[in-house]
C-alpha positions, 0 to 999 in steps of 0.5 A, a space after each residue: 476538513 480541508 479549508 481551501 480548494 486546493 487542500 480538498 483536491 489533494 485530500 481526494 488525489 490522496 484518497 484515489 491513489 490509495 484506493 488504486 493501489 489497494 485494487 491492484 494488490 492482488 496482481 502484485 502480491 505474485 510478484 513479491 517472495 513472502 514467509 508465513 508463520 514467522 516466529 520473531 521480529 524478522 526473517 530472512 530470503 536468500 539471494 
């Protein structure tokens, strides 16, 4: 629990932009190069 005014503002700042950027993953997830069913700890793109 924040105990000052300015800790609570920047708990609610935190909050918002998290939940911005979870609102905008999906207009992002086409601008990123993905591999599904990766057998492993990594995989690898090619430049």
């Amino acid at each position: 629990m924040a105990t000052t005014i300015d800790q609570a503002f920047i708990k609610q700042f935190e909050r918002e932009v998290h939940e911005a950027y979870q609102r905008q993953g999906s207009k992002l997830r086409n601008a990123v190069r993905s591999i599904n069913n990766v057998k492993g700890a990594s995989a690898v793109f090619q430049k």
